[in-house]
N, CA and C atoms as an extended XYZ file, in Angstrom:
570
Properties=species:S:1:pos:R:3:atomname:S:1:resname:S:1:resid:I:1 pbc="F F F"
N        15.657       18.203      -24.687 N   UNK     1
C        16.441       16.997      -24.818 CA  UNK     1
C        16.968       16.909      -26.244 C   UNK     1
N        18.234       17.013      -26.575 N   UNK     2
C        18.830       16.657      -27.634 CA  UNK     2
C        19.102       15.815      -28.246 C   UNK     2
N        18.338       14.974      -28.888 N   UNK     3
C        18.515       13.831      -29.804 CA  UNK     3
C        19.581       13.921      -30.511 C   UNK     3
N        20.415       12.457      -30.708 N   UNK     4
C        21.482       12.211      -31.650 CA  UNK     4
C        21.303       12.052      -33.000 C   UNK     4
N        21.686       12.618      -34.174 N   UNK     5
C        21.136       12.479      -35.369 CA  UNK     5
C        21.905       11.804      -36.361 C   UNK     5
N        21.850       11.467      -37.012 N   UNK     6
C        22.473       10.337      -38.484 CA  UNK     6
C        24.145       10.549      -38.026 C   UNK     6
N        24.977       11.289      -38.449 N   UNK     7
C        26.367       10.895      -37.918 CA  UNK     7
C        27.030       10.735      -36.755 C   UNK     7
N        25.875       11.440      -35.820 N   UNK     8
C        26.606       11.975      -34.483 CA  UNK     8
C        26.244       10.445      -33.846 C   UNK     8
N        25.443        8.840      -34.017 N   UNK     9
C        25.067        7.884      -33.935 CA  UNK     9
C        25.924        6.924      -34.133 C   UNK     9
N        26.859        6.575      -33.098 N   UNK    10
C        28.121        5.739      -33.095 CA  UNK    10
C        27.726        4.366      -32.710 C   UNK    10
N        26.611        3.507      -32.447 N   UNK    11
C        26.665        2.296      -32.448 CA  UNK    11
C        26.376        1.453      -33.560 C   UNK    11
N        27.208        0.081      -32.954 N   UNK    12
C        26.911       -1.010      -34.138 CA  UNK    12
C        25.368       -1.329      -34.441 C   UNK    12
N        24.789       -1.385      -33.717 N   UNK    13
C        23.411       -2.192      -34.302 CA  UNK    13
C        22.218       -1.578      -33.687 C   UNK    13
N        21.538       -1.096      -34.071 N   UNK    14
C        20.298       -0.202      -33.864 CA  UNK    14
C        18.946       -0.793      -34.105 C   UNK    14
N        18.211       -0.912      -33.395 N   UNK    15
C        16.412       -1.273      -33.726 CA  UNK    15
C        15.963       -0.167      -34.334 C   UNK    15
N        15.385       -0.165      -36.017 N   UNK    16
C        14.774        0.705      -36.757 CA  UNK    16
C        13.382        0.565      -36.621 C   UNK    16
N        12.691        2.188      -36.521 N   UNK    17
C        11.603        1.896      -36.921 CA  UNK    17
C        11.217        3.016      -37.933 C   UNK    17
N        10.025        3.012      -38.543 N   UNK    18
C         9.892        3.391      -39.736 CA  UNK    18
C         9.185        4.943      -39.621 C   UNK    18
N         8.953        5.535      -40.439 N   UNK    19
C         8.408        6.969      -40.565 CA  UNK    19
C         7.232        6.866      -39.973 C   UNK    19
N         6.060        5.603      -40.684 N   UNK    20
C         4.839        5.467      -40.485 CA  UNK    20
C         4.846        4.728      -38.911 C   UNK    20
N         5.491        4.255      -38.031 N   UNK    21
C         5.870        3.728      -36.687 CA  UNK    21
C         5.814        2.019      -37.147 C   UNK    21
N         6.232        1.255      -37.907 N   UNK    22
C         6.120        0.019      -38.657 CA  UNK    22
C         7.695       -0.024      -37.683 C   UNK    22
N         8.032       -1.282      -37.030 N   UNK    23
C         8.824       -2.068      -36.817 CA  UNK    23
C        10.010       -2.818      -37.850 C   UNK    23
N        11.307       -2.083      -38.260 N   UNK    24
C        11.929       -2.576      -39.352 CA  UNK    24
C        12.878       -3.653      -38.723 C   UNK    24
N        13.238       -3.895      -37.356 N   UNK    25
C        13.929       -4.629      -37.010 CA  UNK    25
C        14.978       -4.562      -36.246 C   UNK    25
N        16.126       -4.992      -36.042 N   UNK    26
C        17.449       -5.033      -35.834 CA  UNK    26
C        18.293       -4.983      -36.939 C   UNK    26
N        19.590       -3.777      -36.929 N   UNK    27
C        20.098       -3.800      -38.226 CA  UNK    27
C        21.193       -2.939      -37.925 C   UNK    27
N        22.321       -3.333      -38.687 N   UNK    28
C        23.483       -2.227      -38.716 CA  UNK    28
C        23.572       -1.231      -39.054 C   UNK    28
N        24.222       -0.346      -38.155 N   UNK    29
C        24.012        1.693      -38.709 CA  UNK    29
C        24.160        1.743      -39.940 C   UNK    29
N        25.513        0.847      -40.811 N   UNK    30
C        25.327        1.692      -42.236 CA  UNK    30
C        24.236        1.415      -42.554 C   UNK    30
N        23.291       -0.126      -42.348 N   UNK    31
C        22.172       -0.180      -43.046 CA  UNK    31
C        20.808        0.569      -42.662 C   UNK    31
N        20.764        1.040      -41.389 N   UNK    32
C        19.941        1.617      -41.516 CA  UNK    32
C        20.541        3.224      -41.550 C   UNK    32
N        21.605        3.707      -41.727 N   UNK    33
C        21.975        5.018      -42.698 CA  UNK    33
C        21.674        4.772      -44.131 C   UNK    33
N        21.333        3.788      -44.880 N   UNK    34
C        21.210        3.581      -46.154 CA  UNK    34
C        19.605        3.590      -46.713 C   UNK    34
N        18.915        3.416      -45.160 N   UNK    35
C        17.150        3.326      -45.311 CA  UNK    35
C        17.269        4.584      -45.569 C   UNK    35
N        17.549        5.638      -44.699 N   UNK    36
C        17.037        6.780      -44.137 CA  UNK    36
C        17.418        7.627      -44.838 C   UNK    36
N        18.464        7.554      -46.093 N   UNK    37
C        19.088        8.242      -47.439 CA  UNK    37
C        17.882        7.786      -48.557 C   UNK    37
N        17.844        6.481      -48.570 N   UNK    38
C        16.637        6.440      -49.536 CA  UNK    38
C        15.615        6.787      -49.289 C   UNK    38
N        15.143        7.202      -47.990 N   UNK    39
C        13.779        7.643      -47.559 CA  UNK    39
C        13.850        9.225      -47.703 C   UNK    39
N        14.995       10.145      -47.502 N   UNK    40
C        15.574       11.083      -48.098 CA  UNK    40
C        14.739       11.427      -46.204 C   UNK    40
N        15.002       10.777      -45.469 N   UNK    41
C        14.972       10.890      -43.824 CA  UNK    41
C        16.073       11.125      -43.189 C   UNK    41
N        15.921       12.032      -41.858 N   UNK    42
C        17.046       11.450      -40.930 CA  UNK    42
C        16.543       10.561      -40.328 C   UNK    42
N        17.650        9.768      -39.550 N   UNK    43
C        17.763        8.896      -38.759 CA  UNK    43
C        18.044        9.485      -36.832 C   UNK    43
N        17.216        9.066      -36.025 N   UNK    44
C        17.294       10.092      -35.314 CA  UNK    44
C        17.218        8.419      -34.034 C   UNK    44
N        18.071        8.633      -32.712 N   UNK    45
C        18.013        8.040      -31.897 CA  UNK    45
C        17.421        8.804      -31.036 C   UNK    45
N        15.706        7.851      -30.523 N   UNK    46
C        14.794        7.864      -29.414 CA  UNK    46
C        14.783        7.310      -28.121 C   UNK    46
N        15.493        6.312      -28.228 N   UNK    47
C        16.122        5.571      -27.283 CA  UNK    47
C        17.056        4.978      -27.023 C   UNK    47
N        18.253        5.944      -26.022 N   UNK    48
C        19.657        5.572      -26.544 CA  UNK    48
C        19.821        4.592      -25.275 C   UNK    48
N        18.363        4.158      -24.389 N   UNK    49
C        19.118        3.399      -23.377 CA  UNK    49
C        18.730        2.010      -23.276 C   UNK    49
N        18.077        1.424      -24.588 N   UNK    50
C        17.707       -0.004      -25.046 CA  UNK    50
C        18.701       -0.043      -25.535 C   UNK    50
N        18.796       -1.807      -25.463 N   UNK    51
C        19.878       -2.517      -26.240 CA  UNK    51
C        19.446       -3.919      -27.016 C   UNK    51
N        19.546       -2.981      -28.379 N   UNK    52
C        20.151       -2.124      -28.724 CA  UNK    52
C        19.621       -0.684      -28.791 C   UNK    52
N        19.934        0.621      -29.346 N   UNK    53
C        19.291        1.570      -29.184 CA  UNK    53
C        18.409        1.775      -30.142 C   UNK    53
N        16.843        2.283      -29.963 N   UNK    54
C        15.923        2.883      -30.861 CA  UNK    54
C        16.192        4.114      -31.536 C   UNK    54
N        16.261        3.823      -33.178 N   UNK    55
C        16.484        5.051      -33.867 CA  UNK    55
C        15.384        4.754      -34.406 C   UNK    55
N        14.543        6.434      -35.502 N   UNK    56
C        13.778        6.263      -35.992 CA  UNK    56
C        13.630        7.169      -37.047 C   UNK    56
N        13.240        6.609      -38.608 N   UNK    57
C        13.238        7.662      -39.650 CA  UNK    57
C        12.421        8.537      -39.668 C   UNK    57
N        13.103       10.162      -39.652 N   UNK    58
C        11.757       11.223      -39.339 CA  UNK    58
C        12.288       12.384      -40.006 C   UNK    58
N        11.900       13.467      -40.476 N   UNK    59
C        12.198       14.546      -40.454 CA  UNK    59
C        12.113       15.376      -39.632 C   UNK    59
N        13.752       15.277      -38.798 N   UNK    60
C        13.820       15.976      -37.740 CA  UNK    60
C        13.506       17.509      -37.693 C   UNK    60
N        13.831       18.354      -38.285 N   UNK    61
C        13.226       19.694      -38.730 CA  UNK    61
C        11.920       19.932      -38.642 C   UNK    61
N        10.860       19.373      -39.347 N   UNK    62
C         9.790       19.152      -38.736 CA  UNK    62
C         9.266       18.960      -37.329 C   UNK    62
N         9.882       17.643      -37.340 N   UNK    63
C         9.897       17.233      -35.734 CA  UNK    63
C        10.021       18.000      -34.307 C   UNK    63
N        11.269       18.955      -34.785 N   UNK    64
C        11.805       19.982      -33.747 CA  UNK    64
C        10.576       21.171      -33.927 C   UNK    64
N        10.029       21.297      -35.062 N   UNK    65
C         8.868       22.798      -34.789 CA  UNK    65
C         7.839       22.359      -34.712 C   UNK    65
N         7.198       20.983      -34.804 N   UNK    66
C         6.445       20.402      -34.190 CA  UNK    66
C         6.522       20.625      -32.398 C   UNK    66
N         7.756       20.375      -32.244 N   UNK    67
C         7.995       19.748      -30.562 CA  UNK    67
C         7.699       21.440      -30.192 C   UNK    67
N         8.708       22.429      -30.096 N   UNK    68
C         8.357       23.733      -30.040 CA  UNK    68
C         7.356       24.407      -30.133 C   UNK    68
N         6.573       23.736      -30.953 N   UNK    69
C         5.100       24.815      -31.125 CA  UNK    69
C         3.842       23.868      -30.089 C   UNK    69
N         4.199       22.705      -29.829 N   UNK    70
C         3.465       22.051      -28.292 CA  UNK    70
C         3.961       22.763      -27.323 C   UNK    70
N         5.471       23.097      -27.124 N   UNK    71
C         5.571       23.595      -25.684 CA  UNK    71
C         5.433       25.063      -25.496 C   UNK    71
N         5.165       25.564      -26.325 N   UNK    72
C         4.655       27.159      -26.650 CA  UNK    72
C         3.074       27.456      -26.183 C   UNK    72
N         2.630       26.221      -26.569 N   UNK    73
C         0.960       26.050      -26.513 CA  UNK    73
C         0.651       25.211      -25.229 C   UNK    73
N         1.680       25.126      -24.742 N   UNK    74
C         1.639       24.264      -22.970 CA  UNK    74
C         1.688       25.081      -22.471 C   UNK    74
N         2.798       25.902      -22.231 N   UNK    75
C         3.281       27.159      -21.909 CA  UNK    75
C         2.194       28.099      -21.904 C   UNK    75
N         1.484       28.337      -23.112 N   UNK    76
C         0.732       29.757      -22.714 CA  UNK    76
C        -0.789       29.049      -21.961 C   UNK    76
N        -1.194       28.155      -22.721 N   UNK    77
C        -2.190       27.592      -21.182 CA  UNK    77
C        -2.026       26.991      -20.056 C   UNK    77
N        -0.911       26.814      -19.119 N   UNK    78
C        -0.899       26.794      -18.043 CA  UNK    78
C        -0.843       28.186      -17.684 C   UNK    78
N        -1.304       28.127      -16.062 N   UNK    79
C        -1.202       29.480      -14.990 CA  UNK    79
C        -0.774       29.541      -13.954 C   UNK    79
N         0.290       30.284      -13.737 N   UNK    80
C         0.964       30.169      -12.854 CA  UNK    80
C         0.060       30.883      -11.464 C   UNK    80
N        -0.208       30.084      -10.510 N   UNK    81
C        -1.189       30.538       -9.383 CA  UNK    81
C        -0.244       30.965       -7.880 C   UNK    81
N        -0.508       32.455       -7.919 N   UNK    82
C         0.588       32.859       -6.932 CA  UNK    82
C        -0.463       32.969       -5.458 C   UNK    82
N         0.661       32.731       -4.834 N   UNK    83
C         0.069       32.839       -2.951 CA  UNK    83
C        -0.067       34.097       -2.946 C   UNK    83
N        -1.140       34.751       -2.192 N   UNK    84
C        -1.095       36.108       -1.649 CA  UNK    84
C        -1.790       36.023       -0.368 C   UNK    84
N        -0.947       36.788       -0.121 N   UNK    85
C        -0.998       36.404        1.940 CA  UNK    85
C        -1.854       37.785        2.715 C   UNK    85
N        -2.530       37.387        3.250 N   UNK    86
C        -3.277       38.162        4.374 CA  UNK    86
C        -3.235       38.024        5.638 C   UNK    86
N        -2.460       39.395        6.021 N   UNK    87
C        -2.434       39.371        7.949 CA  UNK    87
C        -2.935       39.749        8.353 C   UNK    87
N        -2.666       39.468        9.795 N   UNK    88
C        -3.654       39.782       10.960 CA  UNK    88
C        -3.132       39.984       12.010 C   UNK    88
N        -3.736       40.530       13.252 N   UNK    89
C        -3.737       40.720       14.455 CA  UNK    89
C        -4.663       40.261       15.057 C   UNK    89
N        -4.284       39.398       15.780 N   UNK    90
C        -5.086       38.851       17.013 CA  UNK    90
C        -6.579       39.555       17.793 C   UNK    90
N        -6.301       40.943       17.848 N   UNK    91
C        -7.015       42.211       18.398 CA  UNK    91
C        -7.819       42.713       17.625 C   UNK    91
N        -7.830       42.118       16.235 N   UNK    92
C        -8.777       42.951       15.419 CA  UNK    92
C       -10.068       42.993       15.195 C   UNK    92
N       -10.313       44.099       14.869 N   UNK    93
C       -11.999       44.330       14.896 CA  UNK    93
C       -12.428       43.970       13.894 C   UNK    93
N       -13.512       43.927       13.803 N   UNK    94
C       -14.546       43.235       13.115 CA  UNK    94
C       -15.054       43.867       11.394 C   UNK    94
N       -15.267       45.011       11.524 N   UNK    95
C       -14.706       45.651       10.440 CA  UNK    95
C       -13.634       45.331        9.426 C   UNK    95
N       -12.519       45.231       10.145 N   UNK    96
C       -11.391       45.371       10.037 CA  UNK    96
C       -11.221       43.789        9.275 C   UNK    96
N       -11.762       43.388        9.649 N   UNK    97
C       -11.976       41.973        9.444 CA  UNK    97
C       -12.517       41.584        8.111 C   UNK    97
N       -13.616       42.131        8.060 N   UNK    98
C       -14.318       42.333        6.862 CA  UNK    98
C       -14.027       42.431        5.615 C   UNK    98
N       -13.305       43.634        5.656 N   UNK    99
C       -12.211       44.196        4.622 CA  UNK    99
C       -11.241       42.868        4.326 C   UNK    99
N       -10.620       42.206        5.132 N   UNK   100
C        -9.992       41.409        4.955 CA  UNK   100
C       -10.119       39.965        4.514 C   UNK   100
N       -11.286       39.883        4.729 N   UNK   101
C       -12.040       38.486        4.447 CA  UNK   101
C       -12.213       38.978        2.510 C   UNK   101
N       -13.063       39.918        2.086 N   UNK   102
C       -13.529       40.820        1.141 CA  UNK   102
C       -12.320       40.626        0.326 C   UNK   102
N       -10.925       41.102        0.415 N   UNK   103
C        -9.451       40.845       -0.135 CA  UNK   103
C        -9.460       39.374       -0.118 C   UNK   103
N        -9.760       38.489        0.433 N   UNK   104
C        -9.168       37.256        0.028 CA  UNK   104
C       -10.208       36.646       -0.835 C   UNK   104
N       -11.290       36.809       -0.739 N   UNK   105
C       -12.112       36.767       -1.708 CA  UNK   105
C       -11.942       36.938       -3.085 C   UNK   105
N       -11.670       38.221       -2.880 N   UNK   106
C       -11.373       38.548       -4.116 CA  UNK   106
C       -10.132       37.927       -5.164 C   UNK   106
N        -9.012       37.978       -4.197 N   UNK   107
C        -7.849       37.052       -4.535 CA  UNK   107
C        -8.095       35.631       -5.067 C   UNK   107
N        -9.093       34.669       -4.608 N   UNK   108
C        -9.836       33.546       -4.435 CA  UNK   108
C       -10.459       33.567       -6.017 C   UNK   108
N       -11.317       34.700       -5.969 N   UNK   109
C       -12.187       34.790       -7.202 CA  UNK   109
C       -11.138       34.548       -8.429 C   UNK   109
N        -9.809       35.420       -8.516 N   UNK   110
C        -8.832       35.294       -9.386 CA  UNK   110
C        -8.093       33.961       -9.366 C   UNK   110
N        -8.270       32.999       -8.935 N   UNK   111
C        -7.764       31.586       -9.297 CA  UNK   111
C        -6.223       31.762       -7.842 C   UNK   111
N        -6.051       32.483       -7.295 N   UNK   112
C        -4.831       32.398       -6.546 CA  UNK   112
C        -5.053       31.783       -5.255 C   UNK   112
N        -3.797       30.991       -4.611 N   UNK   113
C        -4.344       30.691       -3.297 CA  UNK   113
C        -3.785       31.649       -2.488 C   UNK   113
N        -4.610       31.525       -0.830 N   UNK   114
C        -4.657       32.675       -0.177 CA  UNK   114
C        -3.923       31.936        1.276 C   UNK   114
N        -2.945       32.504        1.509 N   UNK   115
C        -2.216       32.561        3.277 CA  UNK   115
C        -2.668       33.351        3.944 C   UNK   115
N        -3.161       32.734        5.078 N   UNK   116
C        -4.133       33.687        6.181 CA  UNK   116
C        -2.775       33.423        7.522 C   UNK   116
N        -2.617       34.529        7.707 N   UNK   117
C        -1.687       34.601        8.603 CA  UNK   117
C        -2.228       35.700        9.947 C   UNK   117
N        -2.007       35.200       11.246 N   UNK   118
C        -2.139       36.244       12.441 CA  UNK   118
C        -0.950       36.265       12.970 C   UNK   118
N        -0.362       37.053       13.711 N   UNK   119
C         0.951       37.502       13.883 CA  UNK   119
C         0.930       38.130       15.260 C   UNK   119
N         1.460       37.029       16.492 N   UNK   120
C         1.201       37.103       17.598 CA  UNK   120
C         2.614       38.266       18.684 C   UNK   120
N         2.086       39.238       19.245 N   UNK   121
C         3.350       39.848       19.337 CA  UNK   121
C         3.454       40.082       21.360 C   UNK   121
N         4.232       39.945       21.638 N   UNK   122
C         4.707       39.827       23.123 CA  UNK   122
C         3.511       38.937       23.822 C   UNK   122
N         2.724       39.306       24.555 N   UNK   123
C         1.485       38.323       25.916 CA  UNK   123
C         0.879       37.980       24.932 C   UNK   123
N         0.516       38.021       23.549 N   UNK   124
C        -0.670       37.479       22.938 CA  UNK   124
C         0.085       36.121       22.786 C   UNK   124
N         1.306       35.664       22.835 N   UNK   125
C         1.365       34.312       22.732 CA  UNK   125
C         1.047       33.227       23.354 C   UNK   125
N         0.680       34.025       24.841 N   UNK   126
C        -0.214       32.980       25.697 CA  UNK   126
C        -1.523       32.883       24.863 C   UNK   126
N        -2.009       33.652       24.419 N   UNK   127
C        -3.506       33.034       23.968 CA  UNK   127
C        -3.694       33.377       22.534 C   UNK   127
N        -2.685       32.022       22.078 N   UNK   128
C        -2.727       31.081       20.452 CA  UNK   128
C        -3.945       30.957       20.152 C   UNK   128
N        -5.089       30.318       21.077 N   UNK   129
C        -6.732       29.712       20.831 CA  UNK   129
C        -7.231       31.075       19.952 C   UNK   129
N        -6.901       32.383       20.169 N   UNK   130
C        -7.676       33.672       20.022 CA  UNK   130
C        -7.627       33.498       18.201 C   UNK   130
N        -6.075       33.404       18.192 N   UNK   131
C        -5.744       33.527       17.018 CA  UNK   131
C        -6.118       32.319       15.551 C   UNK   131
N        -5.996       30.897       16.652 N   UNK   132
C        -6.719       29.846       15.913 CA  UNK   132
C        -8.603       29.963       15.696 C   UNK   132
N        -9.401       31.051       16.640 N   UNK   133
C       -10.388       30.641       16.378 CA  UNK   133
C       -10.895       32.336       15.500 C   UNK   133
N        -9.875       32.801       15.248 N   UNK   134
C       -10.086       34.048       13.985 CA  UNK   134
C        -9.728       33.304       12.538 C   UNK   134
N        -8.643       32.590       12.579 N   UNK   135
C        -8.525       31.979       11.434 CA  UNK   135
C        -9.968       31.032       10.746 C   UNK   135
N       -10.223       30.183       11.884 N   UNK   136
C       -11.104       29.488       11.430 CA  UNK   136
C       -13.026       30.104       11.613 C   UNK   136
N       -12.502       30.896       12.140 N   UNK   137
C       -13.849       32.114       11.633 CA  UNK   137
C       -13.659       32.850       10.034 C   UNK   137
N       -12.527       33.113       10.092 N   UNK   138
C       -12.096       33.831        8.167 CA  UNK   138
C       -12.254       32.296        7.498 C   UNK   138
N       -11.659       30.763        7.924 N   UNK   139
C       -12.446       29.973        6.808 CA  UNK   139
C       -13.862       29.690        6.165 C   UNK   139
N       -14.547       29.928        7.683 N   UNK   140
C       -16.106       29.970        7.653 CA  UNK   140
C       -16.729       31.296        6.797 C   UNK   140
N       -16.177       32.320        6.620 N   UNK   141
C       -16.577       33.332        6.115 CA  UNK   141
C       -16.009       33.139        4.520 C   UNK   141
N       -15.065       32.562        3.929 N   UNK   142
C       -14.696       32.200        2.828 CA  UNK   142
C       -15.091       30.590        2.680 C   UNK   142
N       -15.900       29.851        2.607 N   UNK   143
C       -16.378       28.608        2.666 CA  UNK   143
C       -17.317       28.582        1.497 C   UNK   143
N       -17.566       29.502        0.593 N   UNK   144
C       -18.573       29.419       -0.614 CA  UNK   144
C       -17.632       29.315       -1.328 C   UNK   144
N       -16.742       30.147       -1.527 N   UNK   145
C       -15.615       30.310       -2.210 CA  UNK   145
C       -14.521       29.569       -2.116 C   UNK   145
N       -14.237       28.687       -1.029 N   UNK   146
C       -12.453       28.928       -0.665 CA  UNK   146
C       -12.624       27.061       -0.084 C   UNK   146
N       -11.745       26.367       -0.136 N   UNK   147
C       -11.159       25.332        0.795 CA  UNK   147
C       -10.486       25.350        1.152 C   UNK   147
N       -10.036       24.723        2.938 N   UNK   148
C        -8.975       24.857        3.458 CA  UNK   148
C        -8.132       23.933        2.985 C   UNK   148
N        -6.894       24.278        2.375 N   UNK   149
C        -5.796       23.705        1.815 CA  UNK   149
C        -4.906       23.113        3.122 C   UNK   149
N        -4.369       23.575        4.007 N   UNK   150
C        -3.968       23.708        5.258 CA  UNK   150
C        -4.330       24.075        6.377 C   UNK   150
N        -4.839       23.366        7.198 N   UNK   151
C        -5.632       24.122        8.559 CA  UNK   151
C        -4.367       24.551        9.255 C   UNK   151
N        -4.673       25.464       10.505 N   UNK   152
C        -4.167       26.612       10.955 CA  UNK   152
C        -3.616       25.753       11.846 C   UNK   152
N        -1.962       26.309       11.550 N   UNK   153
C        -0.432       26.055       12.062 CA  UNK   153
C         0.437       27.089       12.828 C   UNK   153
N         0.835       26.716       14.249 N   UNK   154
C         1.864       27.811       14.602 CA  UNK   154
C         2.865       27.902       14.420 C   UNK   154
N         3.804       28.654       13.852 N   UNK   155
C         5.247       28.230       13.221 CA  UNK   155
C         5.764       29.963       13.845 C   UNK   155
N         6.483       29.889       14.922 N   UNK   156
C         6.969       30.631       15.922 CA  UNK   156
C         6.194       31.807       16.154 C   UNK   156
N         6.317       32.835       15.564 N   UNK   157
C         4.973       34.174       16.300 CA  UNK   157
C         4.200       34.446       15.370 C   UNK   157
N         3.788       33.428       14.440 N   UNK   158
C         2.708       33.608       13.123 CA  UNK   158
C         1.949       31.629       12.965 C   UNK   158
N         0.984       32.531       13.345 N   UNK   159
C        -0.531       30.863       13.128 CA  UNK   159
C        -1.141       31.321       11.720 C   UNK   159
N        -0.785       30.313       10.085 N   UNK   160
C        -1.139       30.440        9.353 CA  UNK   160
C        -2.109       29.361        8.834 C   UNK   160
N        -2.616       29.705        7.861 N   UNK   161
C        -3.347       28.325        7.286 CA  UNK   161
C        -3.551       28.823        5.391 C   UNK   161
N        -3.463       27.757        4.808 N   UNK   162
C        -3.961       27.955        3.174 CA  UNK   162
C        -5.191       28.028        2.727 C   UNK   162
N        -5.992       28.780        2.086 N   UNK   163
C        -7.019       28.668        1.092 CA  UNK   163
C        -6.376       28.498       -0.306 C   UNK   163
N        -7.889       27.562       -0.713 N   UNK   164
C        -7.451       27.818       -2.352 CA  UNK   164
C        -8.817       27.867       -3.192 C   UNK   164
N        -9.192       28.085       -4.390 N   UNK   165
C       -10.116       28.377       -4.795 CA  UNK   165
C       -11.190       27.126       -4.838 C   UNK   165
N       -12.394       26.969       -4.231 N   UNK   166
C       -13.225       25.675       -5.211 CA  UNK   166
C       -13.488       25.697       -6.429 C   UNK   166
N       -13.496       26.618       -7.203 N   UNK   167
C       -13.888       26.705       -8.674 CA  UNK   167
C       -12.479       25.758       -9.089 C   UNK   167
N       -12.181       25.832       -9.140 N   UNK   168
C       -10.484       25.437       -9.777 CA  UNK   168
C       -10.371       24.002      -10.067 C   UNK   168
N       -10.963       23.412       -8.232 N   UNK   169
C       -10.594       22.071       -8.131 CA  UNK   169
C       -12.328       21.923       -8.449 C   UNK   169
N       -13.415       22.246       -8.391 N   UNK   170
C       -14.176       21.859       -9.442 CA  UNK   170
C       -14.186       21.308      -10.755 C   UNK   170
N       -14.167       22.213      -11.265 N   UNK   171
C       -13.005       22.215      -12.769 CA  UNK   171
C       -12.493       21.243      -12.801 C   UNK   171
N       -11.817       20.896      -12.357 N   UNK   172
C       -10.660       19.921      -12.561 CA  UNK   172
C       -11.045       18.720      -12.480 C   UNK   172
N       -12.147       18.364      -11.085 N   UNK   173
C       -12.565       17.168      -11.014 CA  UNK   173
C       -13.841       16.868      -12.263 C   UNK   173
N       -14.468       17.989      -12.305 N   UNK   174
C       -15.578       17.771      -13.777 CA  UNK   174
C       -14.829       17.471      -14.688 C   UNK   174
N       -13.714       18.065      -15.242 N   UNK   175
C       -13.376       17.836      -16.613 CA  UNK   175
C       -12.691       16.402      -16.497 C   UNK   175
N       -11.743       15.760      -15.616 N   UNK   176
C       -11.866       14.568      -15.061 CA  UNK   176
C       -12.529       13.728      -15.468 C   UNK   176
N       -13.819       13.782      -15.171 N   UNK   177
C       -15.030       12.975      -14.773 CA  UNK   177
C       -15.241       13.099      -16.537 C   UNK   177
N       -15.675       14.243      -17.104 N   UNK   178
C       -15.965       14.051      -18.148 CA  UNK   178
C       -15.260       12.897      -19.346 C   UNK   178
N       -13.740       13.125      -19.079 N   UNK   179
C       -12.899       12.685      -20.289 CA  UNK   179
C       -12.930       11.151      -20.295 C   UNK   179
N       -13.442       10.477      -18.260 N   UNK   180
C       -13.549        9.266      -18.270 CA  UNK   180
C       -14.744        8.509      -18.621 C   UNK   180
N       -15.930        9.479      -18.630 N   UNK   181
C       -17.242        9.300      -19.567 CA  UNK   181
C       -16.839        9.142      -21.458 C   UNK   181
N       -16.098       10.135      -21.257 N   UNK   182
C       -15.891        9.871      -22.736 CA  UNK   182
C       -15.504        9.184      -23.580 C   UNK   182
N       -14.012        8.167      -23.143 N   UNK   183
C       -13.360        7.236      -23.129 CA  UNK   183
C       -14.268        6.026      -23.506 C   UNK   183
N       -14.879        5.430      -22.650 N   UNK   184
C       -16.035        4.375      -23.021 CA  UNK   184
C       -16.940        4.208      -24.489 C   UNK   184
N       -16.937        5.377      -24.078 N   UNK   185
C       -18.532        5.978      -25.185 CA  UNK   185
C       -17.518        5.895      -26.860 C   UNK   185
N       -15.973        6.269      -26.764 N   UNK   186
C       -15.292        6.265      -28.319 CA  UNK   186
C       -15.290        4.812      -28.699 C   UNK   186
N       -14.669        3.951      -27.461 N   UNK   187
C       -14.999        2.143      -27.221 CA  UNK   187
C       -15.399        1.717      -28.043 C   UNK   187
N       -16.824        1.888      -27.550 N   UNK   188
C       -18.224        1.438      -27.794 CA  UNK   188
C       -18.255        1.376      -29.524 C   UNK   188
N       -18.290        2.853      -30.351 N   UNK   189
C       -18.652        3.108      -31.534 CA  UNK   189
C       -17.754        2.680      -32.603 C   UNK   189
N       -16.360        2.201      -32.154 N   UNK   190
C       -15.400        1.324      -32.789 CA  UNK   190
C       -15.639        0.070      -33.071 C   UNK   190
């Protein structure tokens, strides 16, 4: 988002606020172009859709490798969590199975969620049940590991369903839980 800066700032009357976030008021651009020269600041509009608009004295230069070096550091700790899909046949053996359960696992273990797909081809579409009760045999076999994100859907000659990791949404709900324990407890010692 591109902020407007000291000349490119064409209105009459602007709400200033100060370097330190102090409230300077309502005031005319030259005058508050005349703060922000003696403050040896720019003047930078934050909010061009109050009326009047919020400008504020800052050193934008700063400001901008400030802003950049947060979204660099957002950027490299988020993770992007990709689907990886596992098929099936209706007919399959048990073995066969194994192996396949074993792969999503593993996928699981790596933070990704998992599409369990069976893939019904000519007469097996009379018997969908076969294919719904393999799926939900592979949830039961991934159930230490895995939650069903989506239970098992037919969407024309493929009955799929989602896993996704419990560690993850563990995580997520602990650290949660923690930050709202924590909150209180800073309260308190103030």
């Amino acid at each position: 988002m591109a902020h407007q800066i000291n000349e490119d700032i064409h209105d009459k009357e602007v709400r200033l606020i100060s370097a330190q976030g102090e409230q300077l008021g309502v005031m005319s651009l030259a005058e508050a172009m005349g703060k922000a020269n003696e403050a040896e600041l720019d003047l930078v509009k934050i909010s061009p859709n109050a009326v009047p608009p919020v400008c504020k004295l800052m050193d934008y230069g700063k400001f901008r490798f400030e802003q950049t070096k947060r979204d660099k550091e957002a950027k490299k700790n988020q993770r992007i969590v990709e689907i990886k899909e596992v098929r099936m046949s209706p007919g399959i053996d048990s073995n066969d199975l194994n192996v396949k359960i074993r792969n999503a696992q593993r996928f699981l273990a790596d933070g990704n969620r998992v599409k369990v797909a069976v893939r019904f081809r000519g007469r097996e579409m009379a018997h969908t049940d076969i294919g719904k009760r393999l799926l939900e045999r592979f949830a039961e076999a991934c159930a230490e590991v895995a939650t069903v994100d989506k239970e098992p859907k037919l969407e024309g000659r493929h009955m799929s369903m989602f896993l996704s990791c419990k560690q993850a949404k563990d995580a997520k709900g602990k650290s949660k839980e923690k930050n709202q324990d924590a909150k209180p407890a800073t309260k308190t010692e103030e």
